[in-house]
MDAnalysis code that builds the backbone (N, CA, C; Angstrom):
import MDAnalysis as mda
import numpy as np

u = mda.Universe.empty(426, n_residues=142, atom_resindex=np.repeat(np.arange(142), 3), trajectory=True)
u.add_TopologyAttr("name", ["N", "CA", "C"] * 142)
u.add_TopologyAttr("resid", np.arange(1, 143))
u.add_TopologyAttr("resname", ["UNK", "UNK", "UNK", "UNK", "UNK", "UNK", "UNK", "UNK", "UNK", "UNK", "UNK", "UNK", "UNK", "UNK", "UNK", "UNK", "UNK", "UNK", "UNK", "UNK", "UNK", "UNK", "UNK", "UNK", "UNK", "UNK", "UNK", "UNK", "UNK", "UNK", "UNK", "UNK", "UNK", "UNK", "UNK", "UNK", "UNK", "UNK", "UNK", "UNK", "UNK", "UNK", "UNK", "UNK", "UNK", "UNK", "UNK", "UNK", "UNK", "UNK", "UNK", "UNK", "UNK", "UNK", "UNK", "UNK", "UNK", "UNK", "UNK", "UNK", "UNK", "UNK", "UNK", "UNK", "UNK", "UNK", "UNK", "UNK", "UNK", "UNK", "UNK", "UNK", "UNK", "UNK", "UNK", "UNK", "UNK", "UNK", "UNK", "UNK", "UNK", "UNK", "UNK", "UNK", "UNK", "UNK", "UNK", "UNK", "UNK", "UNK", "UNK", "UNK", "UNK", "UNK", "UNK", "UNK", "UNK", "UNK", "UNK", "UNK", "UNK", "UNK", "UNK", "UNK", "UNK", "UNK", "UNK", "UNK", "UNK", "UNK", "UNK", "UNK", "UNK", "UNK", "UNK", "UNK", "UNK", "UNK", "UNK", "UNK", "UNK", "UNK", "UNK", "UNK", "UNK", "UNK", "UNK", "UNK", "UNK", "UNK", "UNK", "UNK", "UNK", "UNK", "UNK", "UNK", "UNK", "UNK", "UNK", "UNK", "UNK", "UNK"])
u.atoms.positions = np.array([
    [114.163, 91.904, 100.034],
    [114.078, 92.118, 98.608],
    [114.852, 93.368, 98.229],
    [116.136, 93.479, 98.906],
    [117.288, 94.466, 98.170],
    [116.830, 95.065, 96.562],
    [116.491, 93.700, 95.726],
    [116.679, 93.985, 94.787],
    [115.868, 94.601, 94.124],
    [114.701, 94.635, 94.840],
    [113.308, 95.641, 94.145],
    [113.202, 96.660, 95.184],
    [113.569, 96.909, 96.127],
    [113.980, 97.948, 97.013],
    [112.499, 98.266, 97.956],
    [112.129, 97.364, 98.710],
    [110.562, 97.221, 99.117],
    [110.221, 95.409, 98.982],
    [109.400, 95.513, 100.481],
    [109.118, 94.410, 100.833],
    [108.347, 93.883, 99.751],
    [107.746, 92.496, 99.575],
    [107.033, 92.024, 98.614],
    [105.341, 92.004, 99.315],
    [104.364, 92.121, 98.421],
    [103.015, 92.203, 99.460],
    [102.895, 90.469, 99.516],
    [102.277, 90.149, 100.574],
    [101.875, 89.026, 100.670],
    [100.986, 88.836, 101.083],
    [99.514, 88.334, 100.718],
    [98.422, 88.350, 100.837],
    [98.210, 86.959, 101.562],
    [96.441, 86.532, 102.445],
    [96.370, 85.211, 102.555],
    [96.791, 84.252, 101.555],
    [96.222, 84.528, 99.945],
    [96.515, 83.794, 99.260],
    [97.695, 83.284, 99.027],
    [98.907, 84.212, 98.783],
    [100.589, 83.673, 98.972],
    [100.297, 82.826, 100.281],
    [99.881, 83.369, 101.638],
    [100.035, 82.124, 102.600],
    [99.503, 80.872, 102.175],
    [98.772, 80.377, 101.751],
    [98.274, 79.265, 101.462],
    [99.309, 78.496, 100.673],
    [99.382, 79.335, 99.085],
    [99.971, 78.675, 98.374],
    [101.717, 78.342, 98.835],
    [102.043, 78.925, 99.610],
    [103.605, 78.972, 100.057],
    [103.628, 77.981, 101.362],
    [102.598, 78.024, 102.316],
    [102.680, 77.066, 103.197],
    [102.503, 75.286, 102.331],
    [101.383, 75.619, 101.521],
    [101.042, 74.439, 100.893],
    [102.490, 74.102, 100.345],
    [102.725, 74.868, 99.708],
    [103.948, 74.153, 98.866],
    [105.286, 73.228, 100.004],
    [105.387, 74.075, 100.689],
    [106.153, 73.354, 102.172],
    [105.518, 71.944, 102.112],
    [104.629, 71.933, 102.602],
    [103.877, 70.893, 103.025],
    [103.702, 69.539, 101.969],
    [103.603, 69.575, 100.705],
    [103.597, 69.007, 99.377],
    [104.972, 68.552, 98.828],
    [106.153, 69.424, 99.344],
    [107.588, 69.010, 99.242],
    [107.971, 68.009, 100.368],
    [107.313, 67.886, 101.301],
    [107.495, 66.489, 102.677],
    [106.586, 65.372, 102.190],
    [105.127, 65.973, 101.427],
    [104.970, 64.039, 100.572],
    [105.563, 63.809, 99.602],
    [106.238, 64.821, 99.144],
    [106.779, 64.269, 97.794],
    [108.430, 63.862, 97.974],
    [109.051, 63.794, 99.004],
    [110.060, 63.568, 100.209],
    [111.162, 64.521, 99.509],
    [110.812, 65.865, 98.949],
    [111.655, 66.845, 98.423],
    [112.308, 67.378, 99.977],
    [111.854, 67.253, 101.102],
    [112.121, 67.500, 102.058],
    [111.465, 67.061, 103.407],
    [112.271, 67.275, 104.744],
    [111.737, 66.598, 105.568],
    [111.257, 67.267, 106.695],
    [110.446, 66.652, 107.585],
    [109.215, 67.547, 108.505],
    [110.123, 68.063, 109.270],
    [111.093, 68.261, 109.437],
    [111.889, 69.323, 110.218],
    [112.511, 70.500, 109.785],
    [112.724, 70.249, 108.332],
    [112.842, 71.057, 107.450],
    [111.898, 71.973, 107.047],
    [110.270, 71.059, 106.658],
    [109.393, 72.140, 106.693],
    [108.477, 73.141, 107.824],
    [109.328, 72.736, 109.378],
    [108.927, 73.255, 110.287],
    [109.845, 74.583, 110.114],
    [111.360, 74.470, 109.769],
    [112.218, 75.465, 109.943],
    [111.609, 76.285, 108.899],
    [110.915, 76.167, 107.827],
    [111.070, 76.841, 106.344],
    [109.716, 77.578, 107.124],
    [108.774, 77.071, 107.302],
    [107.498, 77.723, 108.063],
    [107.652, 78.782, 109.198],
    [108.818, 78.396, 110.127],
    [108.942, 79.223, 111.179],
    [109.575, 80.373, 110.010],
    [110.387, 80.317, 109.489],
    [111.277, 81.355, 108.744],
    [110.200, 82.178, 107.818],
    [109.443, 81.592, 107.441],
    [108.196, 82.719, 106.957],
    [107.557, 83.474, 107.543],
    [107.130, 82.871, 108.997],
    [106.580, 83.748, 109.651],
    [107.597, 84.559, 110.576],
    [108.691, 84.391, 110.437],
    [109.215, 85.576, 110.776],
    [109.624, 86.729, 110.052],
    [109.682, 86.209, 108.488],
    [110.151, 86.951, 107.427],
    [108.906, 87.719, 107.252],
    [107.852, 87.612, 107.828],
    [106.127, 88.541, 107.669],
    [106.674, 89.088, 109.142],
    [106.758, 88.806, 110.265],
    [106.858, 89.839, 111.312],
    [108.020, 91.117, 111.007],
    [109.339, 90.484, 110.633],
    [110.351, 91.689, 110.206],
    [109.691, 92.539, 108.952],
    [108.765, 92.166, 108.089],
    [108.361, 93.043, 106.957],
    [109.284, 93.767, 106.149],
    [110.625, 93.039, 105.949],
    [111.820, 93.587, 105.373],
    [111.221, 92.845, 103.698],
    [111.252, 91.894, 103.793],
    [111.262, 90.862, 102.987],
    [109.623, 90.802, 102.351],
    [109.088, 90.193, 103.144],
    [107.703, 90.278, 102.767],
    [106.514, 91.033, 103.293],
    [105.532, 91.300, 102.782],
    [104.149, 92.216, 104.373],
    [103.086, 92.013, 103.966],
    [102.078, 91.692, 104.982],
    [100.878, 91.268, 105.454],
    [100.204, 92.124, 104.598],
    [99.530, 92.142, 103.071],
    [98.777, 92.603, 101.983],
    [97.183, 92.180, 102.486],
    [96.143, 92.995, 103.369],
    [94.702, 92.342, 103.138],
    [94.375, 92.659, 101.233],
    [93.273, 92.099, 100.706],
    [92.518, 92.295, 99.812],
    [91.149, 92.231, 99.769],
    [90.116, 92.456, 99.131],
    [88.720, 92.527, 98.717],
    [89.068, 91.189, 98.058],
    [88.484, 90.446, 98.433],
    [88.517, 89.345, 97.637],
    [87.460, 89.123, 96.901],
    [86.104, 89.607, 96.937],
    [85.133, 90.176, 96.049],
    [85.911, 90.703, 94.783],
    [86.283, 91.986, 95.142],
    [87.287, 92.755, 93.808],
    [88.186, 91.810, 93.434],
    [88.924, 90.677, 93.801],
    [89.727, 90.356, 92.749],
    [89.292, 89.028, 92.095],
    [88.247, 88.388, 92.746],
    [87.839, 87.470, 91.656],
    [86.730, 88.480, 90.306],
    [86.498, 89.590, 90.645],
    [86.046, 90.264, 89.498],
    [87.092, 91.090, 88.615],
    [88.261, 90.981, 88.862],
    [89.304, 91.473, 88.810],
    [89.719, 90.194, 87.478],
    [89.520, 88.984, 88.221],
    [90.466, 87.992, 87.320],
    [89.545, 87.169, 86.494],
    [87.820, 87.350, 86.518],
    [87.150, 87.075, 85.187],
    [87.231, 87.904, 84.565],
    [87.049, 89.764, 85.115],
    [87.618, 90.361, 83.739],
    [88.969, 90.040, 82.727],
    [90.095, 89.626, 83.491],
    [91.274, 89.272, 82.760],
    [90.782, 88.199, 82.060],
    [90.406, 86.906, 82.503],
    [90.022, 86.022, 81.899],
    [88.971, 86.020, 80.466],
    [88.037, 87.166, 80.673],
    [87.614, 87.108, 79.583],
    [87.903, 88.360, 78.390],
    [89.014, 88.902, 78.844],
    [89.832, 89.718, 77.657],
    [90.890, 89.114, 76.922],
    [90.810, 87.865, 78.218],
    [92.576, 87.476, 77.497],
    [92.938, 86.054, 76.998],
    [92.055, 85.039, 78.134],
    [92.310, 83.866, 78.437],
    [92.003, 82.661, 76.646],
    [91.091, 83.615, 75.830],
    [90.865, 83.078, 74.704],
    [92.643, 83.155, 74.146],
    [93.226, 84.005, 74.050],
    [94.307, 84.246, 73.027],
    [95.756, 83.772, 73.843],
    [95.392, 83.671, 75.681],
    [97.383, 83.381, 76.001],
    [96.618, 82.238, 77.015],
    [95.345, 81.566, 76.846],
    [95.391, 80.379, 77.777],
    [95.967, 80.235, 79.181],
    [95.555, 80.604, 79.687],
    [95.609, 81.352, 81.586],
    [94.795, 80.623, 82.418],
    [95.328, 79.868, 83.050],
    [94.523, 79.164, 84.179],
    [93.434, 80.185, 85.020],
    [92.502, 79.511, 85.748],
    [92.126, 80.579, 86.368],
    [93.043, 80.493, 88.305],
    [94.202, 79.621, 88.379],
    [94.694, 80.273, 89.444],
    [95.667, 81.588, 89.154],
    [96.109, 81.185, 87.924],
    [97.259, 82.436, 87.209],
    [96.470, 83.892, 87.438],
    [94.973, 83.842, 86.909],
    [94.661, 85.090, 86.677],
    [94.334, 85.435, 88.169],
    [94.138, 84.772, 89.133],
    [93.611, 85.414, 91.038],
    [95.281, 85.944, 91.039],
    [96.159, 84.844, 90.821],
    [97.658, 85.873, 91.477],
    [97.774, 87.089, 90.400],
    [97.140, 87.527, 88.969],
    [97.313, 88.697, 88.574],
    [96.742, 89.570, 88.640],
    [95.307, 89.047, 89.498],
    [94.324, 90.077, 89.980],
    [94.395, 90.799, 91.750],
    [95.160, 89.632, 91.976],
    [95.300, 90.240, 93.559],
    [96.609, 91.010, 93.419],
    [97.637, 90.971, 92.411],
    [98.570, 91.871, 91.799],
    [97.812, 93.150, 92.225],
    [97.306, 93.046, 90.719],
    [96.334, 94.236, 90.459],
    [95.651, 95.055, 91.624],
    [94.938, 94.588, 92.392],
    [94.229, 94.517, 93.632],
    [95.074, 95.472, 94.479],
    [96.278, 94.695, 94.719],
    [96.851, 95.124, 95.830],
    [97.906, 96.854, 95.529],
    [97.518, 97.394, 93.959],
    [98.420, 97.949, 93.707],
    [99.584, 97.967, 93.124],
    [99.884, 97.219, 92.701],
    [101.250, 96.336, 92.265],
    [101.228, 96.603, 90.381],
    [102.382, 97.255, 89.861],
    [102.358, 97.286, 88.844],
    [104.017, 96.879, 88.203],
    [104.420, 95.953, 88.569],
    [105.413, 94.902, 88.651],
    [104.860, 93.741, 89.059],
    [105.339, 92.623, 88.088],
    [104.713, 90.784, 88.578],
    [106.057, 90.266, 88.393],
    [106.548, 89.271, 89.600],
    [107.420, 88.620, 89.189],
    [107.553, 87.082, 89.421],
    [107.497, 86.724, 88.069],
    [107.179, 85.534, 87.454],
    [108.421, 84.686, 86.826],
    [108.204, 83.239, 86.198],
    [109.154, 82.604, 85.248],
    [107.894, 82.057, 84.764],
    [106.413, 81.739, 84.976],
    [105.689, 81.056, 84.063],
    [105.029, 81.669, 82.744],
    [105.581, 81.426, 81.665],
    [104.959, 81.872, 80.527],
    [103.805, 82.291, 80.444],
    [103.111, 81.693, 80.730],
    [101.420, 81.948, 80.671],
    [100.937, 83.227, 81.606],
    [101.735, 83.195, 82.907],
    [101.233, 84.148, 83.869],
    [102.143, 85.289, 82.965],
    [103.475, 85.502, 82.699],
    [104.393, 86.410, 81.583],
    [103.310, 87.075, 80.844],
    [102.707, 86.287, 79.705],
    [102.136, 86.657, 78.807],
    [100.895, 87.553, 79.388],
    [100.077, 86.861, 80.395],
    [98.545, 87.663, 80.710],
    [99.197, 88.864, 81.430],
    [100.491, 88.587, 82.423],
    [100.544, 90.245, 83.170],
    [100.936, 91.285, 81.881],
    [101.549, 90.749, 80.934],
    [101.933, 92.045, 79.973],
    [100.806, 92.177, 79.538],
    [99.683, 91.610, 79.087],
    [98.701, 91.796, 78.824],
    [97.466, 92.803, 79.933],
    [97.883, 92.744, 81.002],
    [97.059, 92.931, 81.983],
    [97.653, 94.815, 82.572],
    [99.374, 94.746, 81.823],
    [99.559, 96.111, 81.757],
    [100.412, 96.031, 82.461],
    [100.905, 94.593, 83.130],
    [101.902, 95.190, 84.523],
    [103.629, 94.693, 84.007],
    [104.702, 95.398, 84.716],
    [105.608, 94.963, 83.742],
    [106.277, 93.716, 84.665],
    [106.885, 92.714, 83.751],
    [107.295, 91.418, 84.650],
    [108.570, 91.458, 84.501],
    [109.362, 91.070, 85.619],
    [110.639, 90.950, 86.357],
    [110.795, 89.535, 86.181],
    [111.762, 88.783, 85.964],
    [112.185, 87.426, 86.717],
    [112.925, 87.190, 88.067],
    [112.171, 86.249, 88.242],
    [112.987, 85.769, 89.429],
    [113.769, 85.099, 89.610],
    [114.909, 85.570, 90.796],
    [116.233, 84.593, 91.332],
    [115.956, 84.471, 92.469],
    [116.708, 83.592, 92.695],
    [117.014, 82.267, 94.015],
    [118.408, 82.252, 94.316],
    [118.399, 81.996, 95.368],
    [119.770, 82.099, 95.691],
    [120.141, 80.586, 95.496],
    [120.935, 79.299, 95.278],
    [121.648, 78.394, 94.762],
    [121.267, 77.953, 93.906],
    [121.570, 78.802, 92.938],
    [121.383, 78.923, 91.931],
    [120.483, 79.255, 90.727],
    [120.686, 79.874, 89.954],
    [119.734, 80.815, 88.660],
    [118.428, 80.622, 89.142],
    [118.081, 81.039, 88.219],
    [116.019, 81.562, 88.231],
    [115.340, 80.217, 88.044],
    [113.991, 80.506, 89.633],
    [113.726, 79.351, 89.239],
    [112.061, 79.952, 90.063],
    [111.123, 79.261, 89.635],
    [109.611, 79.494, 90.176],
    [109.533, 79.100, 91.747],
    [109.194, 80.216, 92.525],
    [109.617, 80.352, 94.075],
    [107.854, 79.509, 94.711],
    [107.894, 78.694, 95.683],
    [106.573, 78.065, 95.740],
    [106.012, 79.476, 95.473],
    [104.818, 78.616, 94.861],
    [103.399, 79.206, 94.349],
    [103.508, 80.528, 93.320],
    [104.871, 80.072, 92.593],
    [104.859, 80.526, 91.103],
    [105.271, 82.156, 90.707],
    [104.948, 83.236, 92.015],
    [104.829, 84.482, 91.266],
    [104.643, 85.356, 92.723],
    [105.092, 86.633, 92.074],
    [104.556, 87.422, 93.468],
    [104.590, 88.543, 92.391],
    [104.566, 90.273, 93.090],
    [104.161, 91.619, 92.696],
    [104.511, 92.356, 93.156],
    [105.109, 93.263, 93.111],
    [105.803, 94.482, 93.530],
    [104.569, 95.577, 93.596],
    [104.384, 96.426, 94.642],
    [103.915, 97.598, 94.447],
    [104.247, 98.603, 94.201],
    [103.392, 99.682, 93.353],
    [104.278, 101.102, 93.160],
    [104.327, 100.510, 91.704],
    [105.415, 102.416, 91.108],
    [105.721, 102.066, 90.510],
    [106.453, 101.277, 89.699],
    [106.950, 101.073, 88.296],
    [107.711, 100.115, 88.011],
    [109.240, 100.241, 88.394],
    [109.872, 99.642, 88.407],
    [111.185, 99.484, 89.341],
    [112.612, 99.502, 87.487],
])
């Protein structure tokens, strides 16, 4: 992550949602089981080098109290799923006062929630929602 200058945190929860998404692109034949073996091995090496991404624990107590408080300051007025508000609470959680997003809804609650949002790029081509929608920068804002 050159471009935010610091690895990205990655919590169990990114594992789930990022393995899942692998896994959901081979039934949906977006790709194939050799493909999502290579994309899997390449994550877990991209968590051992910690250039790119790093092993974030959390209180997971604190951030589901983390993301009904968001939910009930906010969710009446910008309509926020409650998976949107766990990835803006384990944001929160982990320190992170940068979110980087393309989904409107998660946009709207992190400005709401105080943190400032970045978009994201992909490499072939422009900005596009990276599995499981969003990640967070720690520190300050960039």
């Amino acid at each position: 992550m050159e471009r935010y200058g610091q690895a990205l945190p990655f919590t169990p929860w990114h594992r789930l949602e990022v393995r899942n998404a692998i896994r959901l692109a081979v039934f949906q034949k977006v790709i194939d089981g050799t493909q999502a073996k290579t994309q899997l091995k390449q994550l877990d090496a991209d968590l051992r080098e910690a250039a790119l991404l790093r092993h974030t624990p959390i209180d997971w107590t604190d951030v589901l109290r983390e993301a009904e408080r968001l939910g009930a300051a906010h969710t009446e007025t910008v309509g926020c799923r409650s998976a949107d508000l766990f990835h803006l609470a384990a944001a929160s959680e982990a320190g992170c006062d940068t979110f980087l997003t393309l989904d409107e809804k998660q946009t709207a609650m992190a400005k709401a929630a105080g943190l400032v949002v970045k978009p994201c790029e992909f490499s072939g081509g422009g900005a596009r929602t990276p599995p499981g929608g969003s990640s967070a920068t720690p520190g300050k804002p960039l």
